[in-house]
PDB file with SEQRES, HELIX, SHEET and CRYST1 records, atoms N, CA, C and O in Angstrom:
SEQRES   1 A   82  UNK UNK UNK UNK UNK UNK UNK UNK UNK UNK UNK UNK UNK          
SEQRES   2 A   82  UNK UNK UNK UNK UNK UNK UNK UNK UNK UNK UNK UNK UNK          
SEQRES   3 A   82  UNK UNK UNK UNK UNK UNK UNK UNK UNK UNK UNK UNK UNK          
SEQRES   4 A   82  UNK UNK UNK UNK UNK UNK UNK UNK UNK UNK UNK UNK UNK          
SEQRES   5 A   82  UNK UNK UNK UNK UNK UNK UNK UNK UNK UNK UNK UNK UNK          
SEQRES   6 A   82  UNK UNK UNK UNK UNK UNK UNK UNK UNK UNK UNK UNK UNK          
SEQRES   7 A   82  UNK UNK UNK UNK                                              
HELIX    1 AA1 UNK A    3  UNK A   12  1                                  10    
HELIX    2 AA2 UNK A   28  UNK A   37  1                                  10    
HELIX    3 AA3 UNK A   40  UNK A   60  1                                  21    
HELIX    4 AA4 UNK A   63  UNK A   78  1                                  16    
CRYST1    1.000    1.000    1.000  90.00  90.00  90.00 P 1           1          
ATOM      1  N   UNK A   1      -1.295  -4.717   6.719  1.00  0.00           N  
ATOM      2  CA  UNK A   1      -1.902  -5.628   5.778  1.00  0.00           C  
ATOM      3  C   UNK A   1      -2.030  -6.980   6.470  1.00  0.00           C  
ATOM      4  O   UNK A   1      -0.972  -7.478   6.856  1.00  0.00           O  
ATOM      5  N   UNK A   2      -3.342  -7.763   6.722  1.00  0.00           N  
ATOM      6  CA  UNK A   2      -3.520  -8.711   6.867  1.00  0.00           C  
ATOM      7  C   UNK A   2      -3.725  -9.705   5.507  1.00  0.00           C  
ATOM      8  O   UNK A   2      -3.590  -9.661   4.284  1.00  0.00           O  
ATOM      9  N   UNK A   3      -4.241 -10.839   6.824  1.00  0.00           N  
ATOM     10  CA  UNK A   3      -3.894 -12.340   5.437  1.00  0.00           C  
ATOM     11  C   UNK A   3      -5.319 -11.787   4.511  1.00  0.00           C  
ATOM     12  O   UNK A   3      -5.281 -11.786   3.280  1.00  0.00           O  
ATOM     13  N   UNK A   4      -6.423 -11.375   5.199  1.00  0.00           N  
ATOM     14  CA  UNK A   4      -7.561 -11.008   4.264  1.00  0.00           C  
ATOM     15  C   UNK A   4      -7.487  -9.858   3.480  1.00  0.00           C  
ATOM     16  O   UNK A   4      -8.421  -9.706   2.693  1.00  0.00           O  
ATOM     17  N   UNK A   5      -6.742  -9.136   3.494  1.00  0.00           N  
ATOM     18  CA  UNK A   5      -6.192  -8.369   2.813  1.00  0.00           C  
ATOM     19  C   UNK A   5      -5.745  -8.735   1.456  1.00  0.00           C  
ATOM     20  O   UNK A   5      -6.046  -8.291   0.348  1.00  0.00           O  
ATOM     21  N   UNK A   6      -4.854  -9.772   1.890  1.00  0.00           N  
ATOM     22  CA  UNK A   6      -3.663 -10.338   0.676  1.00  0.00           C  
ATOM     23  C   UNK A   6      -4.669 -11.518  -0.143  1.00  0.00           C  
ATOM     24  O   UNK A   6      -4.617 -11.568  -1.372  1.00  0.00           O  
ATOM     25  N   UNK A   7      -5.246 -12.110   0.345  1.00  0.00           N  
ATOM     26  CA  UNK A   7      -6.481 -12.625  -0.245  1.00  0.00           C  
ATOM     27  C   UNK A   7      -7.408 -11.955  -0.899  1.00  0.00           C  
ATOM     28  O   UNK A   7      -7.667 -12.440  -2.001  1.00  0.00           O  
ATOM     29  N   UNK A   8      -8.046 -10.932  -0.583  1.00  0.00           N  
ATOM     30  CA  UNK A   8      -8.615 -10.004  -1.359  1.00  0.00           C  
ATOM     31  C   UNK A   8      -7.783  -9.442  -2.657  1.00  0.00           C  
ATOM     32  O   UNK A   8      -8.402  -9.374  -3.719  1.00  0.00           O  
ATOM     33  N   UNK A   9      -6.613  -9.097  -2.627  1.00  0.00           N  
ATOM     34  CA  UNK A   9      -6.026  -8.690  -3.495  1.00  0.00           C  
ATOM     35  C   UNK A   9      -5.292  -9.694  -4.860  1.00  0.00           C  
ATOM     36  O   UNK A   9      -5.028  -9.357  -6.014  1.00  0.00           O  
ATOM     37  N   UNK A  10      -5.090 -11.216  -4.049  1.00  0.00           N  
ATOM     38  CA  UNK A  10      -4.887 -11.876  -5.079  1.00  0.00           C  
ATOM     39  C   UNK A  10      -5.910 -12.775  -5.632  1.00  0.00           C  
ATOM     40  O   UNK A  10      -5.678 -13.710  -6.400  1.00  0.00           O  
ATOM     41  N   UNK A  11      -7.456 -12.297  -5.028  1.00  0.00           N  
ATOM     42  CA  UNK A  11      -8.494 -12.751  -6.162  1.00  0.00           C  
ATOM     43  C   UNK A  11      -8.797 -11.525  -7.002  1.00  0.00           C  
ATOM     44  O   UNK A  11      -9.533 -11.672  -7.978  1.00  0.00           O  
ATOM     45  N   UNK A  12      -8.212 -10.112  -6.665  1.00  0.00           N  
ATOM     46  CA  UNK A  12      -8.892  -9.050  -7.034  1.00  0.00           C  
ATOM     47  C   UNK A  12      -7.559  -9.282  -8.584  1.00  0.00           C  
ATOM     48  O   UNK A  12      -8.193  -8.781  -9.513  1.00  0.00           O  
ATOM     49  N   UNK A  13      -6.508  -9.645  -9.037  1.00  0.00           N  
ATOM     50  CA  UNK A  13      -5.714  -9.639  -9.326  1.00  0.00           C  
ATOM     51  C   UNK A  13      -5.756 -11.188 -10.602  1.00  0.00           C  
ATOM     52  O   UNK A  13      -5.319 -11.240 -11.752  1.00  0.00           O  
ATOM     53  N   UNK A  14      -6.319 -12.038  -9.939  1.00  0.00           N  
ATOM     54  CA  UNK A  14      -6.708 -13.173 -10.385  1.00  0.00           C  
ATOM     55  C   UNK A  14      -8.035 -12.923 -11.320  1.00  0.00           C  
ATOM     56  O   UNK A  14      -8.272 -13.661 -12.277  1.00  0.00           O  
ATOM     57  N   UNK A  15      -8.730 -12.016 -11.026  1.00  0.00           N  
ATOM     58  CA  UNK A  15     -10.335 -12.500 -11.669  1.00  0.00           C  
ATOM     59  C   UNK A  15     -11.351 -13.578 -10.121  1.00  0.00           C  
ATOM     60  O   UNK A  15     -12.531 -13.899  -9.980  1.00  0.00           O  
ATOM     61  N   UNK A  16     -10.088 -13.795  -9.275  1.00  0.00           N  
ATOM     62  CA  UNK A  16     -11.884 -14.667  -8.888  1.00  0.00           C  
ATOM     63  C   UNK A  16     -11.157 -15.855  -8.064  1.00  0.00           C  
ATOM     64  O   UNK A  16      -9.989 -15.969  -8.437  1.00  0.00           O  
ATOM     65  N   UNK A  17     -11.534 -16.814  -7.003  1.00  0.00           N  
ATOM     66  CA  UNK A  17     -11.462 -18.065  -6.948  1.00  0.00           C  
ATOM     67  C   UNK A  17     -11.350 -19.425  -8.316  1.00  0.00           C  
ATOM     68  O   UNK A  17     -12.163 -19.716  -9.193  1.00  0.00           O  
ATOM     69  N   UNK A  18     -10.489 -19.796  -8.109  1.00  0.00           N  
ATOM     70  CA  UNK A  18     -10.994 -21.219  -8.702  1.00  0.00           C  
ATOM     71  C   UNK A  18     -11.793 -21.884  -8.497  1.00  0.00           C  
ATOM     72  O   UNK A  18     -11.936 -22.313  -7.352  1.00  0.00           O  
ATOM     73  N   UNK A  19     -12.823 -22.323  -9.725  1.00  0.00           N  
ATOM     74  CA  UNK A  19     -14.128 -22.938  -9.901  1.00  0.00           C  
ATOM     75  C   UNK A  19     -14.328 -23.970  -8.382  1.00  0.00           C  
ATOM     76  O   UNK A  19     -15.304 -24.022  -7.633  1.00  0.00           O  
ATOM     77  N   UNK A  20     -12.882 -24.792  -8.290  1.00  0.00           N  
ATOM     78  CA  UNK A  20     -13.027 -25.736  -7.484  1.00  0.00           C  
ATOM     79  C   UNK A  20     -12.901 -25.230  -5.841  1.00  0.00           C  
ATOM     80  O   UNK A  20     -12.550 -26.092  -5.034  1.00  0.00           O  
ATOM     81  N   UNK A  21     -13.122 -24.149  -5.453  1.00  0.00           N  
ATOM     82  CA  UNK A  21     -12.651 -23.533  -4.622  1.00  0.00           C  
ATOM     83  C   UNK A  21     -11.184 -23.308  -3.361  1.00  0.00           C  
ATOM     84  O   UNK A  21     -11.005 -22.769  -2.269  1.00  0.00           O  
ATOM     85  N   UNK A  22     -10.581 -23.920  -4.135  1.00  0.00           N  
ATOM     86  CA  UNK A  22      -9.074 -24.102  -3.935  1.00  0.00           C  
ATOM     87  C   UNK A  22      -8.159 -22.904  -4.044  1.00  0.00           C  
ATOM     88  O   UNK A  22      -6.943 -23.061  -3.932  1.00  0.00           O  
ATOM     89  N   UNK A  23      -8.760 -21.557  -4.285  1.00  0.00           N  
ATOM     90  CA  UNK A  23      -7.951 -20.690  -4.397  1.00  0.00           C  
ATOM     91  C   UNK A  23      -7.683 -19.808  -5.320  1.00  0.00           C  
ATOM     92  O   UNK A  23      -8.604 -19.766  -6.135  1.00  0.00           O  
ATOM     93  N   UNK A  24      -6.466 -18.773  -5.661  1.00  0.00           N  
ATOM     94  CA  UNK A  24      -6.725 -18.737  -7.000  1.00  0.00           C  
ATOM     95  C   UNK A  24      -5.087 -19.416  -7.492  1.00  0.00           C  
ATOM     96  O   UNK A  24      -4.242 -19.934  -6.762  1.00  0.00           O  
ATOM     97  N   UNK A  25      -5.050 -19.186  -8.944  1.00  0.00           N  
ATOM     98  CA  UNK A  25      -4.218 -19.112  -9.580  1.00  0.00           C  
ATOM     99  C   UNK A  25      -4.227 -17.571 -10.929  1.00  0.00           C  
ATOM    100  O   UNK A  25      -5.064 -16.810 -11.414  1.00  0.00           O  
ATOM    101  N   UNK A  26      -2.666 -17.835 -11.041  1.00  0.00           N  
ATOM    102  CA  UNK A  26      -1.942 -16.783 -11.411  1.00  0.00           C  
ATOM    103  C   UNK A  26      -1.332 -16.894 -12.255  1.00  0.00           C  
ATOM    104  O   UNK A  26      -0.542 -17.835 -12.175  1.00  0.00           O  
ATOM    105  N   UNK A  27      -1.282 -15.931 -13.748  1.00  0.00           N  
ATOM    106  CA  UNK A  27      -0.575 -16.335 -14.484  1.00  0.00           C  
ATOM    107  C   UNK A  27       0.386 -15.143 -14.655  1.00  0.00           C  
ATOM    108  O   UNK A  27      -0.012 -14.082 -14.175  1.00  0.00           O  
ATOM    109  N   UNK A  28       1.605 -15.148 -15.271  1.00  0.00           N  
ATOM    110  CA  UNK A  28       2.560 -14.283 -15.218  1.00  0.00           C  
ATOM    111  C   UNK A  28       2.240 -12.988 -15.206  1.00  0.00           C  
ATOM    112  O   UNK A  28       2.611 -12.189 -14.347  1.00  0.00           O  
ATOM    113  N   UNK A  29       1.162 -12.610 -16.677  1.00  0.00           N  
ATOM    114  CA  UNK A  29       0.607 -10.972 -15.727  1.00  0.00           C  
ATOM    115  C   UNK A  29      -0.173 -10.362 -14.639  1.00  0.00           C  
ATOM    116  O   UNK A  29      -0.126  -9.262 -14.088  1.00  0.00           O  
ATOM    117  N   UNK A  30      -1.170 -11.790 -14.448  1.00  0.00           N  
ATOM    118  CA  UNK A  30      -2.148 -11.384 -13.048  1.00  0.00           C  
ATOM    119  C   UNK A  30      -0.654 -11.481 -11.764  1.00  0.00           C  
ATOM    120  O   UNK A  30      -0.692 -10.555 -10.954  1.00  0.00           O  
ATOM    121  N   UNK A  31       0.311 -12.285 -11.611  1.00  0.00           N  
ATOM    122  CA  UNK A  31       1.087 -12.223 -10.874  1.00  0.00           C  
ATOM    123  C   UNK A  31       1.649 -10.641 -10.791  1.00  0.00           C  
ATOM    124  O   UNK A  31       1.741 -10.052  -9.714  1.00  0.00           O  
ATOM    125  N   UNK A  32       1.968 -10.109 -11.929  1.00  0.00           N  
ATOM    126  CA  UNK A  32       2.661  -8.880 -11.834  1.00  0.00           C  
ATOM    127  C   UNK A  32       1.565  -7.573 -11.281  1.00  0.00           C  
ATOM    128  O   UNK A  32       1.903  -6.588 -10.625  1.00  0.00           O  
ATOM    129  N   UNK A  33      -0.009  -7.965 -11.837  1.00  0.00           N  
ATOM    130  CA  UNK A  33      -0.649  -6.852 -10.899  1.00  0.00           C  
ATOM    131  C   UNK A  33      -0.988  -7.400  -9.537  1.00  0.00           C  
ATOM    132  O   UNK A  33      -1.395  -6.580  -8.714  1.00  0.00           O  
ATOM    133  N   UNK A  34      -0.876  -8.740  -9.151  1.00  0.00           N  
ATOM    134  CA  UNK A  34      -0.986  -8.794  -7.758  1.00  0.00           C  
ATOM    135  C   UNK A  34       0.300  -8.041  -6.530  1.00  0.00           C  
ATOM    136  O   UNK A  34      -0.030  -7.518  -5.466  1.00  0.00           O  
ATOM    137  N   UNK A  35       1.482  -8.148  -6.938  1.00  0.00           N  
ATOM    138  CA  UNK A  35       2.527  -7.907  -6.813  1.00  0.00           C  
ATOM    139  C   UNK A  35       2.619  -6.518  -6.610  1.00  0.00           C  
ATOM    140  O   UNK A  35       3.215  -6.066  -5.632  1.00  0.00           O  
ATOM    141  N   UNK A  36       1.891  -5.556  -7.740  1.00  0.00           N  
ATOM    142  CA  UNK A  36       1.619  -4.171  -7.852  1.00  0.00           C  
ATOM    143  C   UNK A  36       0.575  -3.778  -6.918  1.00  0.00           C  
ATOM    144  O   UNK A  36       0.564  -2.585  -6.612  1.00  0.00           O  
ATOM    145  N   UNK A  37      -0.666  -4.849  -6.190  1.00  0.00           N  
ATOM    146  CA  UNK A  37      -1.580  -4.059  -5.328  1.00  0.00           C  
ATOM    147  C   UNK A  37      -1.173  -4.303  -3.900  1.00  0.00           C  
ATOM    148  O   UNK A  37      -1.683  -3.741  -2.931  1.00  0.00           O  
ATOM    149  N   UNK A  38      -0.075  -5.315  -3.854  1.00  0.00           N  
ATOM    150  CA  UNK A  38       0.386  -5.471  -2.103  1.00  0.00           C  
ATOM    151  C   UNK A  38       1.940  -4.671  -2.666  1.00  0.00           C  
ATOM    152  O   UNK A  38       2.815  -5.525  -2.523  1.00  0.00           O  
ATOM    153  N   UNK A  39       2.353  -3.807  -3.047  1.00  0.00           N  
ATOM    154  CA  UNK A  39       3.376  -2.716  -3.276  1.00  0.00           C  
ATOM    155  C   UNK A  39       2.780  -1.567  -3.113  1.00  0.00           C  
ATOM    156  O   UNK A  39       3.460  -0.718  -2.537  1.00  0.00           O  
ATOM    157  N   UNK A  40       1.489  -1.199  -3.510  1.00  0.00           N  
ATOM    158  CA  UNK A  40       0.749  -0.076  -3.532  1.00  0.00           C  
ATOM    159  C   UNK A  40      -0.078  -0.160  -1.929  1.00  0.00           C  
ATOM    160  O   UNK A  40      -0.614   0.848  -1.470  1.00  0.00           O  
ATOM    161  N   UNK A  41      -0.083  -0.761  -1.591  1.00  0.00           N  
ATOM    162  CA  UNK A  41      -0.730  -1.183  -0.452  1.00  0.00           C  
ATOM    163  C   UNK A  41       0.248  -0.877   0.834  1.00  0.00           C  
ATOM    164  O   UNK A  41      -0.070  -0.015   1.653  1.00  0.00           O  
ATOM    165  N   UNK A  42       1.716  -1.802   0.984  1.00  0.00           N  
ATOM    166  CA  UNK A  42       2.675  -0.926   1.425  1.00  0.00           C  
ATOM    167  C   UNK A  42       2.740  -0.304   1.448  1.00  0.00           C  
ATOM    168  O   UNK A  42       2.573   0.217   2.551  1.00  0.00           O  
ATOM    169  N   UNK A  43       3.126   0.692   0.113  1.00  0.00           N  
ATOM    170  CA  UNK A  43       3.748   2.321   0.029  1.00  0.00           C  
ATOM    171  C   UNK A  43       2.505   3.114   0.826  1.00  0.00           C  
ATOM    172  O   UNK A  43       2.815   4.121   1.462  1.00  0.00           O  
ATOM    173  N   UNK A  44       1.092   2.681   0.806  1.00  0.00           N  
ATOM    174  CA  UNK A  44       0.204   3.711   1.647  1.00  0.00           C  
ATOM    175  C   UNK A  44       0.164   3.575   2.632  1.00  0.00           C  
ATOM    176  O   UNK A  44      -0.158   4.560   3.295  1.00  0.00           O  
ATOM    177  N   UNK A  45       0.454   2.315   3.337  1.00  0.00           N  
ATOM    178  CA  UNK A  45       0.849   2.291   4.938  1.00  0.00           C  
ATOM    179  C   UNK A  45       1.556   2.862   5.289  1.00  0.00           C  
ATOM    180  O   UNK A  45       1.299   3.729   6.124  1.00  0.00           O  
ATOM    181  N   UNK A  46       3.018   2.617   4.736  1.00  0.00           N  
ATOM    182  CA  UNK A  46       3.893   3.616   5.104  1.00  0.00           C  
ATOM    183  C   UNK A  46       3.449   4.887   4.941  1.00  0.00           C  
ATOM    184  O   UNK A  46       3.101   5.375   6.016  1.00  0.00           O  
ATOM    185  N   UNK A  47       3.334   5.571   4.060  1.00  0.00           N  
ATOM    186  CA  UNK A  47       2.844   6.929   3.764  1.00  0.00           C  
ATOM    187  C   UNK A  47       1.773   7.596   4.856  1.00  0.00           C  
ATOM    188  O   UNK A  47       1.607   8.784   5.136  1.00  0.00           O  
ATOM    189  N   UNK A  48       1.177   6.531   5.317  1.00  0.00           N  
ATOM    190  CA  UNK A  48       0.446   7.100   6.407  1.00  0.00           C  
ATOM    191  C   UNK A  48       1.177   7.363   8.069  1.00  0.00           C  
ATOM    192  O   UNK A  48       0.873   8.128   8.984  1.00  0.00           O  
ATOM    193  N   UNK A  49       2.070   6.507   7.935  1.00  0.00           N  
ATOM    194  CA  UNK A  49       2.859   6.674   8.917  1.00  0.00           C  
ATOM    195  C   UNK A  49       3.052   8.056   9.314  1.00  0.00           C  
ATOM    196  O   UNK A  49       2.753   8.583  10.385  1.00  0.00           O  
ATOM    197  N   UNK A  50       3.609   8.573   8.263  1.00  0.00           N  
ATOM    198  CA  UNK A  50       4.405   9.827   7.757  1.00  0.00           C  
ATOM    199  C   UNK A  50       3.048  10.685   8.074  1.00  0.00           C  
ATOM    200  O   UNK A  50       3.278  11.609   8.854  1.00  0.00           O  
ATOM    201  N   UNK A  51       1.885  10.605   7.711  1.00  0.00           N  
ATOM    202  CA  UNK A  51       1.081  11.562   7.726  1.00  0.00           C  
ATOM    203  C   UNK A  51       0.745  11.418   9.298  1.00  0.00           C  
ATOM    204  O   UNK A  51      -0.032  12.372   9.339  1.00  0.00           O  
ATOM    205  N   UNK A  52       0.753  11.033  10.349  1.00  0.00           N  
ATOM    206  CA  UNK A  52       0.530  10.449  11.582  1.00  0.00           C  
ATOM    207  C   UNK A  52       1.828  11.392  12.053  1.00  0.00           C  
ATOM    208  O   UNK A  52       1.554  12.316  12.819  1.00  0.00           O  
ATOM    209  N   UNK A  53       3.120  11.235  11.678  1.00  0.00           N  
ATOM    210  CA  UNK A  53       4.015  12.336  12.098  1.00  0.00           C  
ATOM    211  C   UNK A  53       3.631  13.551  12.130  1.00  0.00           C  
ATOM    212  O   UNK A  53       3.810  14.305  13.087  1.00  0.00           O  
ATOM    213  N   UNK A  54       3.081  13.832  11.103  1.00  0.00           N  
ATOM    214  CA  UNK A  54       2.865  15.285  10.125  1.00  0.00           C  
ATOM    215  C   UNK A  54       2.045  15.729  11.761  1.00  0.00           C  
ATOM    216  O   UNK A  54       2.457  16.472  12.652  1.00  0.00           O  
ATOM    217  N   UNK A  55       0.675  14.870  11.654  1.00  0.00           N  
ATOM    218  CA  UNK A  55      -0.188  15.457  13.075  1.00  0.00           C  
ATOM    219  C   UNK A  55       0.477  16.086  14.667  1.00  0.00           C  
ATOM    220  O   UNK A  55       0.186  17.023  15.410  1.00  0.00           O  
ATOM    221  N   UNK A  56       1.852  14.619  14.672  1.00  0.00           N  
ATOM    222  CA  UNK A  56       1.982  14.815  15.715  1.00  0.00           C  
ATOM    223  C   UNK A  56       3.349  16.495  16.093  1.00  0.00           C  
ATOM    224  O   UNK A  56       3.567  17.308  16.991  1.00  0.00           O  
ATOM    225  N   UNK A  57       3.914  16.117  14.601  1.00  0.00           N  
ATOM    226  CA  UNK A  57       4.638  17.458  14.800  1.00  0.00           C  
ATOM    227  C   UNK A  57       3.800  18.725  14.893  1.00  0.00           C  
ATOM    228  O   UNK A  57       4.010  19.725  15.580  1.00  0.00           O  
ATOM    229  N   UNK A  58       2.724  18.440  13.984  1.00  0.00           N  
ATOM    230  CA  UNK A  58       1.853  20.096  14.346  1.00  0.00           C  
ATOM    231  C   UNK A  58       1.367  20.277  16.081  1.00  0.00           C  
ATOM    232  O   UNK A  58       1.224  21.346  16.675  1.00  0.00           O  
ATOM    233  N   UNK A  59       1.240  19.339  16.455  1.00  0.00           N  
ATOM    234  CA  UNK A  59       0.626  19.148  18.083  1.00  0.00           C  
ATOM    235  C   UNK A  59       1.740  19.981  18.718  1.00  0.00           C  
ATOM    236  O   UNK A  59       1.446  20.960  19.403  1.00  0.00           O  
ATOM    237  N   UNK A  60       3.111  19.593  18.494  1.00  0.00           N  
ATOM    238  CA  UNK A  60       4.876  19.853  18.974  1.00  0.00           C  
ATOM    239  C   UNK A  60       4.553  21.481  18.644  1.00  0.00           C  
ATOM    240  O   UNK A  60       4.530  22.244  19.610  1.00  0.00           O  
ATOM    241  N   UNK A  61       4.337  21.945  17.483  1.00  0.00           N  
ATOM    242  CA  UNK A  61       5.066  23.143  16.996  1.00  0.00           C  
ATOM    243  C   UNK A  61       6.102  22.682  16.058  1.00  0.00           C  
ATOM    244  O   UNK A  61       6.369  23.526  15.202  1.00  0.00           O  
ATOM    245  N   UNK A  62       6.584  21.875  16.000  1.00  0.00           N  
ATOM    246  CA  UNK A  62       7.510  21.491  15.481  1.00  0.00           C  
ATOM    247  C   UNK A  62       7.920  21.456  13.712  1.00  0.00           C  
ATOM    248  O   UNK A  62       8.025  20.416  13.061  1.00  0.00           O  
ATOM    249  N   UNK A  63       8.037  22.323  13.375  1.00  0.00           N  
ATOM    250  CA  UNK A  63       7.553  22.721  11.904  1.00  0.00           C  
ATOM    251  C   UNK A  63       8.692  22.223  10.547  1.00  0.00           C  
ATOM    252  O   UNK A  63       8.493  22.024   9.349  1.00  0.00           O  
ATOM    253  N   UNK A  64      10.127  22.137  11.551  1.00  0.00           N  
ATOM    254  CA  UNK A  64      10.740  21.264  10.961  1.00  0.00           C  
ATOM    255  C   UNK A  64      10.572  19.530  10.390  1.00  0.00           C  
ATOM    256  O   UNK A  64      10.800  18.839   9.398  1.00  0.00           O  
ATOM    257  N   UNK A  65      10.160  19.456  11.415  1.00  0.00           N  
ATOM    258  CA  UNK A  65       9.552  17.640  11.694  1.00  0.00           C  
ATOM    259  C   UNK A  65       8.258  17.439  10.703  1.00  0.00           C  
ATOM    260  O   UNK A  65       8.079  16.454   9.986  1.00  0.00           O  
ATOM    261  N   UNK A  66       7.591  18.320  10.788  1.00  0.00           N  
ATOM    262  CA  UNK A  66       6.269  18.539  10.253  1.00  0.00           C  
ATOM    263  C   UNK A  66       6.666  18.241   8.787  1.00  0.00           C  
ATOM    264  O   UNK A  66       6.477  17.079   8.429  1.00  0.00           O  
ATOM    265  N   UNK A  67       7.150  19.043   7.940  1.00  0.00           N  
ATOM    266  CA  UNK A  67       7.942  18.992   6.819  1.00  0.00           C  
ATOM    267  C   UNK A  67       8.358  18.161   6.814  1.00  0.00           C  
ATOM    268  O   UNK A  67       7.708  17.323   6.189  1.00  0.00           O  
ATOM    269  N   UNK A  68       9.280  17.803   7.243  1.00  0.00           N  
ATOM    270  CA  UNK A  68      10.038  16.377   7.035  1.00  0.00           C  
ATOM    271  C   UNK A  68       9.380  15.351   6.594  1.00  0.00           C  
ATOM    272  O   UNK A  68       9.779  14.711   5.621  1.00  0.00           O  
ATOM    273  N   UNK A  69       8.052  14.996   7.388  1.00  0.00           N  
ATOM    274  CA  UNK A  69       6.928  14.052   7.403  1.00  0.00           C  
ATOM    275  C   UNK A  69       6.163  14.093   6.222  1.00  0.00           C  
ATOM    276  O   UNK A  69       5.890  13.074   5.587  1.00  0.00           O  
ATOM    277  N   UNK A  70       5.654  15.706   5.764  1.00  0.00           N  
ATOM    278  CA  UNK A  70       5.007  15.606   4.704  1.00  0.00           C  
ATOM    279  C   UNK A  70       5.427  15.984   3.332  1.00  0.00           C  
ATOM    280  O   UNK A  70       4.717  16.319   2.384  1.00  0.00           O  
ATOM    281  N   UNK A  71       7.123  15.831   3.430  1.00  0.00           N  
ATOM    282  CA  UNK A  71       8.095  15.336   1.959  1.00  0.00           C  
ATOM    283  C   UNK A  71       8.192  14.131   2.313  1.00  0.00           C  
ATOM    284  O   UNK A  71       7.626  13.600   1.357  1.00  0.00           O  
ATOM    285  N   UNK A  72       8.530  13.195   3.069  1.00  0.00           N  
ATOM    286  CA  UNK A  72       8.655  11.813   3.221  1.00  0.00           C  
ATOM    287  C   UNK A  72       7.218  11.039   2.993  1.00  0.00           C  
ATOM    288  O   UNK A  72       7.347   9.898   2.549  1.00  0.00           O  
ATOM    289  N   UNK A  73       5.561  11.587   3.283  1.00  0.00           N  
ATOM    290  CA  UNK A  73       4.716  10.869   2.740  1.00  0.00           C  
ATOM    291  C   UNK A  73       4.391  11.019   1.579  1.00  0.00           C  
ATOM    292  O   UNK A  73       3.708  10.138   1.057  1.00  0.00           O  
ATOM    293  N   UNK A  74       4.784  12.190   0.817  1.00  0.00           N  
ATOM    294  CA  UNK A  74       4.983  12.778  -0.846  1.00  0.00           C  
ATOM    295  C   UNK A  74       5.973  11.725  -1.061  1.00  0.00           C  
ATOM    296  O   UNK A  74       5.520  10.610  -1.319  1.00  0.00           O  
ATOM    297  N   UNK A  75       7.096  11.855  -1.010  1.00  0.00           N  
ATOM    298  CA  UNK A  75       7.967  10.773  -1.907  1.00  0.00           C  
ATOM    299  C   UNK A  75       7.616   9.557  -1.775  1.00  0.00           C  
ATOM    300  O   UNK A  75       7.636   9.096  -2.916  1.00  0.00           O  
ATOM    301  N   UNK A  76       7.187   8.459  -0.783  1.00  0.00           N  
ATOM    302  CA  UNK A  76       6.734   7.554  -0.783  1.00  0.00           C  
ATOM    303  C   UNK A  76       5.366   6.947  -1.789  1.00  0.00           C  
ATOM    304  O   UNK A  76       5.275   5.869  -2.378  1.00  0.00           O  
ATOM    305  N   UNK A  77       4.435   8.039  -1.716  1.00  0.00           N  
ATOM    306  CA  UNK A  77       3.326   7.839  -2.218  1.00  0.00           C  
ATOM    307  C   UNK A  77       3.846   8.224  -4.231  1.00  0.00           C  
ATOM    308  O   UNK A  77       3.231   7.765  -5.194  1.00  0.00           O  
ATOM    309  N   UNK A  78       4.882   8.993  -4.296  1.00  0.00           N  
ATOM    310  CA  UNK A  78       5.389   9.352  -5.936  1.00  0.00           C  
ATOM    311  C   UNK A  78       5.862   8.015  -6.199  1.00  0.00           C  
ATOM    312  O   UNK A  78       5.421   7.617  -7.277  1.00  0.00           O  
ATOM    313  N   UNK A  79       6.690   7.069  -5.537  1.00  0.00           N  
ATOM    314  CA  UNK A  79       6.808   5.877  -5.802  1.00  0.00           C  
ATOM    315  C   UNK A  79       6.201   5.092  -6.473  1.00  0.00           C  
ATOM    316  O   UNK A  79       6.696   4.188  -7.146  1.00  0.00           O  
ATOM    317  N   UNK A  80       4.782   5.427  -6.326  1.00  0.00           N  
ATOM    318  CA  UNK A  80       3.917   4.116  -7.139  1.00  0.00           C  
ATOM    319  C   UNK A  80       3.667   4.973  -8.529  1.00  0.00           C  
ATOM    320  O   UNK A  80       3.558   4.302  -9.556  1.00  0.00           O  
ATOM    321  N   UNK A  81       3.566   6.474  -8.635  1.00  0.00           N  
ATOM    322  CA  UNK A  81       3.429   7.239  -9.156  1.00  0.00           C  
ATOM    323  C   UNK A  81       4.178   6.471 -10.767  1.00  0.00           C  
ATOM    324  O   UNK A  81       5.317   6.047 -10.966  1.00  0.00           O  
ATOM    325  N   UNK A  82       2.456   6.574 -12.088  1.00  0.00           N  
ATOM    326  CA  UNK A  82       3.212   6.216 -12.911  1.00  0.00           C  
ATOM    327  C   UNK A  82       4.318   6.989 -14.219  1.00  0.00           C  
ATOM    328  O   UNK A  82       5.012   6.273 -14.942  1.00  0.00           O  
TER     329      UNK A  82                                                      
END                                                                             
């Protein structure tokens, strides 16, 4: 996640820039879904991690590892799960 990232998400979260173009502002519930799209945003990075294992254990043979990877990008991604 970059800074344009996190900008995107806390106008996406906000409704928008301020008129004056200063940014946005946030009020206690737009705070709580901004909060919720850089958490959801995490959990899929990570989760991809895991799926990036998943590849490299199938490359291995490695079928233990493999598994491992793709219960660890399942539980990560159930996390946001409502």
């Amino acid at each position: 996640m970059n800074r344009e990232d996190i900008i995107r998400m806390a106008e996406e979260a906000s409704g928008g820039r301020q008129p004056d173009g200063w940014g946005v502002m946030l009020d206690h519930e737009q705070l709580e879904r901004f909060a919720s799209l850089i958490a959801a945003a995490e959990r899929e990075a990570c989760a991809k991690v895991c799926d990036e294992l998943v590849t490299h254990a199938q490359t291995k043979g490695d079928n233990d590892a493999m598994f491992a990877a793709i219960a660890c990008a399942f539980a990560i991604r159930e996390r946001g799960a409502p």
